[in-house]
Structures are given as C-alpha cells and as structure tokens.
VOGU-3710 file (C-alpha; in Angstrom, 3 decimals, decimal comma):
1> xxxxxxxxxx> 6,100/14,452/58,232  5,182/17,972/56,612  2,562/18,237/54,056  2,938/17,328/50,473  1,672/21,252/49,839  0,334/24,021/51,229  -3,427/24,211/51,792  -3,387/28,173/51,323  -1,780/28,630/48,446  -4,397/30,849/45,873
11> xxxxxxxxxx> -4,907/29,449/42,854  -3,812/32,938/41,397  -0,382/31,923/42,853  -0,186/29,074/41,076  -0,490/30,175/38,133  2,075/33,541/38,537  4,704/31,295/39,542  4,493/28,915/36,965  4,278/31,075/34,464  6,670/32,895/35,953
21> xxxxxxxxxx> 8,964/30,212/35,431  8,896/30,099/31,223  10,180/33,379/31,799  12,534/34,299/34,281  14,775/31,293/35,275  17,904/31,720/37,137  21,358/33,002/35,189  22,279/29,176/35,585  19,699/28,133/33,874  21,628/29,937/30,750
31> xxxxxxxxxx> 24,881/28,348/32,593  23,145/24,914/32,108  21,664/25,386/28,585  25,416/26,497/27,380  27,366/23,910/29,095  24,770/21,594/27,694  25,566/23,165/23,484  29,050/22,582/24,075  28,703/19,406/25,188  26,566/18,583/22,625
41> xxxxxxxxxx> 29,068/20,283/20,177  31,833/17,684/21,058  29,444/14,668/20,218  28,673/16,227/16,923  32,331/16,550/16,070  33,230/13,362/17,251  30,483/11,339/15,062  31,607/13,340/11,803  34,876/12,380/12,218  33,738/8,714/12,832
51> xxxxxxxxxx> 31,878/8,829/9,891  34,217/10,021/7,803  37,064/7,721/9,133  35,183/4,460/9,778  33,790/2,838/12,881  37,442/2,145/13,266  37,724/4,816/15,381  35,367/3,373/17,714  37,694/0,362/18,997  35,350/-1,801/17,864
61> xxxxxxxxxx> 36,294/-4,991/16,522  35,476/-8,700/15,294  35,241/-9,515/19,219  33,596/-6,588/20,465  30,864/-5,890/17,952  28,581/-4,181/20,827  30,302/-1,769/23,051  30,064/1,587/24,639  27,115/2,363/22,557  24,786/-0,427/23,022
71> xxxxxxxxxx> 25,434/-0,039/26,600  24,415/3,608/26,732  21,368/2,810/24,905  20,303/0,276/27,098  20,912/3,028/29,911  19,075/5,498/28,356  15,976/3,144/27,276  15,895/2,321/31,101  16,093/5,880/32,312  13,201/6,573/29,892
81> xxxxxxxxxx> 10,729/4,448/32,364  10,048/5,936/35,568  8,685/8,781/34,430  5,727/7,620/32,158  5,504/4,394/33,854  5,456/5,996/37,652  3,486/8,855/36,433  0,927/6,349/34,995  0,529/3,729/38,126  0,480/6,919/40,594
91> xxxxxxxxxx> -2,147/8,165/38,971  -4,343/4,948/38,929  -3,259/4,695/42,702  -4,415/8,547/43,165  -1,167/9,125/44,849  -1,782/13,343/45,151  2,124/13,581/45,642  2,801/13,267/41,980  0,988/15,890/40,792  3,481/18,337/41,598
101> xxxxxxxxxx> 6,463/16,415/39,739  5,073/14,207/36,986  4,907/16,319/33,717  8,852/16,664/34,190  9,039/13,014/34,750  7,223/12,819/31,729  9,079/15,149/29,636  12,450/13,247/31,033  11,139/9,876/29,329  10,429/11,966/26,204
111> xxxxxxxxxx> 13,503/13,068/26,131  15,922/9,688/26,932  14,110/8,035/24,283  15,090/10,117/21,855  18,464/10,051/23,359  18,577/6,310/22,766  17,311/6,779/18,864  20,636/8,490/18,438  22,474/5,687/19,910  21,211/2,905/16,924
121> xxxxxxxxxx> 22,053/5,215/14,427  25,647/5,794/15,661  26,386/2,106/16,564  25,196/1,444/12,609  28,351/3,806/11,542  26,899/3,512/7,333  24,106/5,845/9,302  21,399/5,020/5,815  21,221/1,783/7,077  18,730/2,525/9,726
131> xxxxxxxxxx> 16,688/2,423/6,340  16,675/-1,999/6,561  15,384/-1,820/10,489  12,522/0,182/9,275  8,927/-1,418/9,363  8,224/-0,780/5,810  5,261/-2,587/3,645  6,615/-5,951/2,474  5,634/-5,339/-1,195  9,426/-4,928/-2,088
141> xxxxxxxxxx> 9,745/-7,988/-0,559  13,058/-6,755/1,261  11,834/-6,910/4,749  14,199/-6,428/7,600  15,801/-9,550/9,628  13,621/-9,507/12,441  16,015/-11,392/14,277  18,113/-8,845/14,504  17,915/-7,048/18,021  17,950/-3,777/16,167
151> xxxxxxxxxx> 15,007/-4,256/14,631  13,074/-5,565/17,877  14,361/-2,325/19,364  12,946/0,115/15,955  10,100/-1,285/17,090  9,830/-0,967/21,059  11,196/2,989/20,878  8,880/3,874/18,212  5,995/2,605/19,809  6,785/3,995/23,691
161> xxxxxxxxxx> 8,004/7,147/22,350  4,930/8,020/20,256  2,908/6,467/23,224  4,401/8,861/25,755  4,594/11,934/23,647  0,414/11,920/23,616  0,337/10,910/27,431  2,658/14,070/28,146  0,427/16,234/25,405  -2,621/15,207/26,772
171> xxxxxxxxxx> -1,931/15,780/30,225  -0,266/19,376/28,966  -3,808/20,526/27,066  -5,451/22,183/30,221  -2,130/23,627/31,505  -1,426/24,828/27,499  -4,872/27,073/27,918  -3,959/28,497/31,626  -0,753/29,635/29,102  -2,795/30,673/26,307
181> xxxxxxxxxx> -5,202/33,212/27,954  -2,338/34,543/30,334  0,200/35,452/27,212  -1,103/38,089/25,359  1,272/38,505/22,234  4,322/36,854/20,511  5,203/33,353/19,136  4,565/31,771/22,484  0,531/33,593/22,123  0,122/31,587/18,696
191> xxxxxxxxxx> 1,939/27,991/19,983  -0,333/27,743/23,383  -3,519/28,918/21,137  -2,563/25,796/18,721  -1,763/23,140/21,020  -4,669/24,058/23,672  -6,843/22,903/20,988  -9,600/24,838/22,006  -9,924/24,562/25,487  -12,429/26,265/27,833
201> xxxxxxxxxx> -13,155/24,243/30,347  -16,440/23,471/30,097  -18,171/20,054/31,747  -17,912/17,877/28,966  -14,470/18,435/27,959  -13,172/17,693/31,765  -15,434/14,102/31,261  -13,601/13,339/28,096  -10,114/14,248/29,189  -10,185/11,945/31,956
211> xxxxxxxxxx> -11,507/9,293/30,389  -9,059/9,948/27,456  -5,744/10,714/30,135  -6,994/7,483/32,417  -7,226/5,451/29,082  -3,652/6,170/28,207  -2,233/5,156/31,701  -3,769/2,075/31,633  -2,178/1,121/28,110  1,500/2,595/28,861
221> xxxxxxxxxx> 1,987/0,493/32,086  2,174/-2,759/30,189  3,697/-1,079/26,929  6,192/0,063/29,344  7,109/-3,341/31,096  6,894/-5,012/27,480  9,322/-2,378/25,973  11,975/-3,349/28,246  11,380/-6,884/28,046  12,003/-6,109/24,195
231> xxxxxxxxxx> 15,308/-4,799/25,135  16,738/-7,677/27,594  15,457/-10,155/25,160  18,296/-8,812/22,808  20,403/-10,292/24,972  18,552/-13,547/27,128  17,890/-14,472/23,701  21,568/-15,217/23,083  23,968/-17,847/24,145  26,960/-15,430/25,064
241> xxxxxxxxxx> 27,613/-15,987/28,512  26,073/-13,852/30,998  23,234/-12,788/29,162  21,897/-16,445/28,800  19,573/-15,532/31,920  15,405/-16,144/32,456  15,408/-13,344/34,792  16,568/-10,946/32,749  13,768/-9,162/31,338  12,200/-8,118/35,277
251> xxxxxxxxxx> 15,566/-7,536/36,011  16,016/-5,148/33,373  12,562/-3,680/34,265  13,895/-2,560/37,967  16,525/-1,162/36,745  14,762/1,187/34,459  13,220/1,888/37,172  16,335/2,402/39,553  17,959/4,984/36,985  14,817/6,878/36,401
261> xxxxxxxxxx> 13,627/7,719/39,838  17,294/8,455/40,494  17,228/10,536/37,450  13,701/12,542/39,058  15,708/13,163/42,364  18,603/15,306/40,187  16,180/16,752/38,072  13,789/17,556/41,180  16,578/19,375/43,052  17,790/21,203/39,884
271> xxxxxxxxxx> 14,220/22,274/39,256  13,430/23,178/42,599  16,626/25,875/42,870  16,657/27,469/39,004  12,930/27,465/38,293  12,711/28,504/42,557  9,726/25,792/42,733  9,882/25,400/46,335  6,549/25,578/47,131  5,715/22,793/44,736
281> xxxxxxxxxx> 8,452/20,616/45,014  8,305/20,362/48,773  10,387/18,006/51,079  7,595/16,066/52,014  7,352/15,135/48,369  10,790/14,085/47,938  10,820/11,961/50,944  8,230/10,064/49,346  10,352/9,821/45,925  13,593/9,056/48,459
291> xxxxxxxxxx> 11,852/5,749/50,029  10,256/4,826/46,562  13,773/4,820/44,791  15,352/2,669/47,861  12,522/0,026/47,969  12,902/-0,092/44,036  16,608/-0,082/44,712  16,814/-3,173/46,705  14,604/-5,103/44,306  17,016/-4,410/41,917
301> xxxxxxxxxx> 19,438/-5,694/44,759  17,409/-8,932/45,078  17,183/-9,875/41,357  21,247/-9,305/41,151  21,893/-11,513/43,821  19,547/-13,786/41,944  21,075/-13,831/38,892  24,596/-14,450/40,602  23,229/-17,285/42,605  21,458/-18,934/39,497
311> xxxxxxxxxx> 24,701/-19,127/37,728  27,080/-20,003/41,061  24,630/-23,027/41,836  24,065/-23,957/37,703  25,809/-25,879/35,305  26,923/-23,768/33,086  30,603/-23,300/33,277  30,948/-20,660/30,945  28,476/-18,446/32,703  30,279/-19,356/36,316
321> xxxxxxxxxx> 33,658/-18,043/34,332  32,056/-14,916/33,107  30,985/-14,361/36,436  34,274/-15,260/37,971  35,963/-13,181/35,834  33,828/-10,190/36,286  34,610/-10,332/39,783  38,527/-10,498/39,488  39,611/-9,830/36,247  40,321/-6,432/34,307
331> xxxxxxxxxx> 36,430/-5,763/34,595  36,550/-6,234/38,630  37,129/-2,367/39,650  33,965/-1,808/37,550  31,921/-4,764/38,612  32,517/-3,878/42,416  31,990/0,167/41,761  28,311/-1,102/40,182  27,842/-3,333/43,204  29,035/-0,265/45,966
341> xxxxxxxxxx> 27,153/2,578/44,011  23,812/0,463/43,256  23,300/-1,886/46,194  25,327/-0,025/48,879  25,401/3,422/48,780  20,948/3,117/48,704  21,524/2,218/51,975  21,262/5,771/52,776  18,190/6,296/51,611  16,747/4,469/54,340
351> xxxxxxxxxx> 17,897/6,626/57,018  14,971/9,824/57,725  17,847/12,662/58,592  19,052/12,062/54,819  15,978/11,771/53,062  15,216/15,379/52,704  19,221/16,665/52,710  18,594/18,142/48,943  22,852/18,200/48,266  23,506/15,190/49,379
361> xxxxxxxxxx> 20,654/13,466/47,722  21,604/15,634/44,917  25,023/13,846/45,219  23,448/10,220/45,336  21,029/10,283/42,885  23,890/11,326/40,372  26,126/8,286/42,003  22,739/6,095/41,849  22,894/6,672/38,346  26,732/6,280/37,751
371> xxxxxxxxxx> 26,258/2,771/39,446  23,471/1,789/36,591  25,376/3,051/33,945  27,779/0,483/34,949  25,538/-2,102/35,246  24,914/-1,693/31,549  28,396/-1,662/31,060  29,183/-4,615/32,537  26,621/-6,848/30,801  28,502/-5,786/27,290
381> xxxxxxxxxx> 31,891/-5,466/27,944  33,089/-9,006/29,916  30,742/-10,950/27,972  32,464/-9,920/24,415  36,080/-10,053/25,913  35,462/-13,419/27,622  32,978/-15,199/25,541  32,918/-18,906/24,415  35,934/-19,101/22,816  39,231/-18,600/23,746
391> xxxxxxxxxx> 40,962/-17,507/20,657  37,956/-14,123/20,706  38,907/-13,222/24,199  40,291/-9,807/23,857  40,199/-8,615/27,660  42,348/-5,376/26,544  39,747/-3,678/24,788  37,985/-0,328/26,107  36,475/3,006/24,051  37,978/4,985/22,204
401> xxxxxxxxxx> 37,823/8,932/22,717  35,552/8,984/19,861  33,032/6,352/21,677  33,540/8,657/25,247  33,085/11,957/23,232  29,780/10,655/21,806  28,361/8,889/24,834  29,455/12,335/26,816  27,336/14,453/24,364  24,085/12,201/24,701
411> xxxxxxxxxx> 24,007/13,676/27,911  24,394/17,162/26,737  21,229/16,438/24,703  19,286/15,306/26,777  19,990/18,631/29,010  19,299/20,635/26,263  16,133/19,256/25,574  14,206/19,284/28,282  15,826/22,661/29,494  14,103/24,274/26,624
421> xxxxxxxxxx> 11,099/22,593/27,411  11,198/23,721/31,317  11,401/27,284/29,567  8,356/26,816/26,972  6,244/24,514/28,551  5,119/24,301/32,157  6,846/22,065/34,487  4,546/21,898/36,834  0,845/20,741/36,387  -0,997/23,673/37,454
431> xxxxxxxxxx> -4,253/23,025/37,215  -3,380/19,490/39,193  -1,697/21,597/42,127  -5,090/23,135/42,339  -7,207/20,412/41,927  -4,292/19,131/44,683  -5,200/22,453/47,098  -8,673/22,129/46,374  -8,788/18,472/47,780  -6,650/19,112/51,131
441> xxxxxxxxxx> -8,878/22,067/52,212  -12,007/20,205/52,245  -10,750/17,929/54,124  -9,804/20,394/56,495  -13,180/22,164/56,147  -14,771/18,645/56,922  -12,287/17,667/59,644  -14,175/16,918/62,593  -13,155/19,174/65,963  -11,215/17,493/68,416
451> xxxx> -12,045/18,556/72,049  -10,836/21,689/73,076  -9,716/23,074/69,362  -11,732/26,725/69,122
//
C-alpha cells in the first residue's frame, strides 16, 4: 500500500496549490455550478406553482400524508453524518488519513442539513406554518405539539447544524489566516481578515484551539448519534406497520453513515479531477475510505436482515404483510433494487484491484447512494399504501412531477453550495497536510537503519 502523502512535499507547495484552487478550477467546475442553477431553477418553479395551486399537486392524499418529501429528508439528514461525525471520531483516533479530506466532509454535512430544512418547509405546503414548530418562549402560551415529529426534527437540525457550522469554522480559522496574508486586495482580502479572527500563530492560540477543536468533537459524536435517533423515533414511535421496530434508531444511524461516506467517495473523485488535488487526495487515502464504507456497509446489511428476521419470526401480522408485500407487491422492483444496490453491489468494495479504480468507484458510490435513497423510500411509501386498514390501502399512488421536480432540485442545491464554497474557502486543511508532512518525515529521520541501507 502507497503512502497516505508525500513526505517531500514543501510546505510552500501546499499552500500554492490550495490557494490555487479558490482560483483557477477547471471549465467544469463552471459546467457543474450551471448545471447545478438550472437544476435548482426547476425546484424553484415547481414549489411556486405548488404553492399557488395547493399541495394537491403533490399526489398527496388522506392515505399518503408523508411521501416523497419526508423520504428525501430523511436521506438528506442521513447523508449529513459522516462527515462531522467521521471527521470527529478520526480525529480522537488520530487517524492522519483524514486530514487531507475532512473539511469537505465537513462542509458536505453543512450543506445536506440545510438541504433537509428545505424539505419541512415544502412538505408543510401553508410554508408560515413552520412558525408553530418553532421553539418559541411559552409566554403566549401557544406552544407547539411536541408530539408532532416535525417539531422533534426543528429541534435535532437546529441543534446539529449550528453544532457543525462552529466545528467546520473552527477547524477553518488557521487555514482562513494562511488565506488572509497570501491575498493581498479585493472582497476575498476583507472576508479572510474577518473570519481569521486575528490569527498569528503564536503558542497560546495553538493550546486553545485544540483544546477548543478537541472539545467540539467530543460533543458532536453523541449529538450526532442522538440526532438520528430523533429522526427514526418519528417513525418507531408509531404503530404503522413497518416502522413499529426497536432497532430502528442504530439502524438509521448506519445508514447515515452508508450514504455519507458514499457521498465522500463522489465528492473525493470530483474534487480530486476539477480542483487537480491529486497530491492530497491520494489513492492510498481512498482505499482507506473504500474499506471503511464496505465494513459500514455490511453493518447496515446486518441490521436489515435483522429487522426482516424480527418481523418473519414475530407476531405481528400486519408487520409480516408489510413485509410480504414489500417483497412482491407494486413496491417489489424497488425493495429488491435497495437490497441489490445497498447490500450487493458493496461487495465490490472488498476486492483490492477495485478499491482505488477512481471511475468505477465513482460509479458505485453514486449507485451506493441510489440504493439508500431507496431505502428511505421504502420505509414511507408501502407502509402508507398498505397500512392497518384495508379501506386506506391505496397501492396506486406515486409522485407527482411537482414532488420529482422538487426532490431533483435539492440536489442541485446542495451542488451549488458547497461548489461555491470549494471556490471561497479551502478544501483542503493546509496547515493539517503540513502538520501531516511534518509528522511522516520524522519518522523517517528517526527510522532506525536496516543492515546494508547507505
């Protein structure tokens, strides 16, 4: 196995191609950003015509009060976790093969949390409602329902997203500086000056900021696990068949995890090629992030197959016909394509002559993520068209073009958001990479000889 990162590499270097990076990208980078306004564009058009037709529109009905929405929140909540949540237990394991890839990690759960945000608003349709889930002072005495999922969820997003906006600022305020006293004029001159906050360098400020950086870690990594446990409870909390389960809140957890480290892979070989990070993003590093996704893919495996065999072997009917009928009913094609694309196409992961083949992982981490999409999918649709009752069973519904146009544009702006912040902040930790560089060459330095070297 190569190493993670060059031991010659001058600091100097580091910091010219970083830099160089916020400001000469590749001509698809502008192919990217563009694609990603249009798409954007569509989602916009598509929500002001739902709201000024109705949630009509949507296909949503008595039956099917959660749909395509709900499930692209959930997906979006869960893609939100690898980054801060991997970026925080790497670091407390001093895994040095992070420090090349994290602060994009970061910026990608930024980013798909306030891609979900979007998705509570649109799912509310009357879109000044979103003023009763608020956690306003109870003096009015008009409190929201907390038993409303949509409240539980106000709270969990609010609280992770603030959370890892000042882990990714914090980590940025050393890298902000390098940018400050390299950038001589313009706009970008008076942003790095503000947000460095006065940075030299000195002793005591390096003391502080890890303390201050190792203090946030340690209080995202259960934030993290309890945000998502806040999200399955929506549904384990409710009798509708299917989601009735004790296992789903770790369930739910791994496959947060599952979507975002597939999510890193496409975002570490897009980075790699437009921003030409090569020497940074090595292959070393993403065979590491390969055989981390695939052990984290067949935990997700294992709790499936739990979940299934909980409900087979139980004695709840219901459940056993939900699953039934996910398995051979109008859901099956999509139950079976979540089943090939998260449990067995993985399976490739584990083999070493793929793990650094950057288009086809490319290709799977995309699929990966197609697969958990699904999975989302599948835990709202078939349990609203074949709940408890037989006379709400309404197994022909599916989204509208409205619901599709939406849910496409979410991912539109999410690609436009942390495209322009590739190009304004630094991607890559540079003053890690060094600290990275620094590390391997005294250990080179204090290698002992083996006989015969010279």
């Amino acid at each position: 196995m190569g190493k993670d990162i060059r031991e010659d590499i001058a600091w100097a270097q580091i910091n010219k191609d970083v830099l160089k990076s916020l400001e000469n990208p590749k001509k698809l980078y502008w192919v990217i950003l563009l694609i990603a306004i249009a798409m954007v564009g569509v989602a916009v058009g598509c929500e002001i015509y739902q709201y000024q037709t109705g949630m009509g529109v949507s296909n949503k009905s008595n039956s099917h009060v959660w749909s395509l929405y709900i499930a692209t929140f959930i997906f979006w909540i869960g893609m939100s976790h690898s980054g801060t949540l991997l970026s925080a237990i790497l670091h407390l394991m001093h895994a040095d093969w992070r420090k090349p890839i994290y602060r994009f990690a970061e910026a990608m759960t930024t980013f798909s949390l306030m891609t979900a945000g979007l998705f509570v608003l649109v799912h509310l349709g009357r879109l000044w409602m979103v003023y009763y889930v608020m956690p306003y002072p109870n003096e009015r005495w008009v409190w929201p329902n907390f038993q409303s999922p949509l409240v539980w969820d106000m709270f969990a997003i609010a609280t992770y997203l603030s959370s890892s906006v000042i882990f990714l600022y914090v980590g940025m305020i050393p890298d902000l500086a390098i940018c400050r006293d390299n950038i001589h004029a313009g706009w970008r001159k008076k942003l790095y000056t503000v947000l460095s906050l006065g940075w030299e360098g000195t002793d005591r400020q390096w003391r502080n900021f890890r303390i201050t950086y190792l203090t946030i870690a340690c209080f995202l990594i259960p934030l993290a696990v309890s945000v998502h446990s806040i999200v399955a409870s929506d549904f384990a909390m409710s009798n509708m068949p299917g989601w009735h389960v004790t296992s789903f809140p770790p369930y739910f957890v791994a496959g947060a995890l599952y979507s975002g480290c597939a999510a890193i892979i496409t975002l570490f070989v897009i980075l790699r090629y437009v921003f030409k990070f090569e020497e940074y993003m090595t292959l070393p590093i993403m065979r590491k992030l390969v055989r981390l996704t695939f052990a984290i893919a067949m935990v997700w495996t294992y709790l499936n197959l739990i979940e299934f065999s909980s409900v087979w072997y139980g004695h709840d009917q219901t459940a056993k016909d939900q699953l039934i009928f996910k398995a051979t009913g109008p859901y099956a094609p999509y139950f079976w394509a979540m089943i090939f694309f998260g449990s067995i196409l993985p399976l490739l992961l584990a083999f070493k002559r793929f793990q650094t083949h950057l288009p086809l992982l490319f290709v799977v981490s995309i699929f990966l993520n197609v697969g958990m999409w699904l999975e989302r999918w599948m835990i709202i649709g078939p349990s609203f068209a074949h709940g408890h009752y037989p006379w709400t069973w309404d197994h022909d519904q599916w989204p509208s073009l409205v619901q599709w146009g939406i849910v496409f544009g979410s991912f539109g702006w999410f690609t436009l958001l942390f495209m322009v912040f590739c190009k304004v902040f630094p991607s890559v930790s540079m003053y890690e990479v060094k600290e990275m560089v620094y590390h391997r060459t005294l250990a080179l330095k204090n290698k002992p000889a083996v006989k015969g070297e010279h």
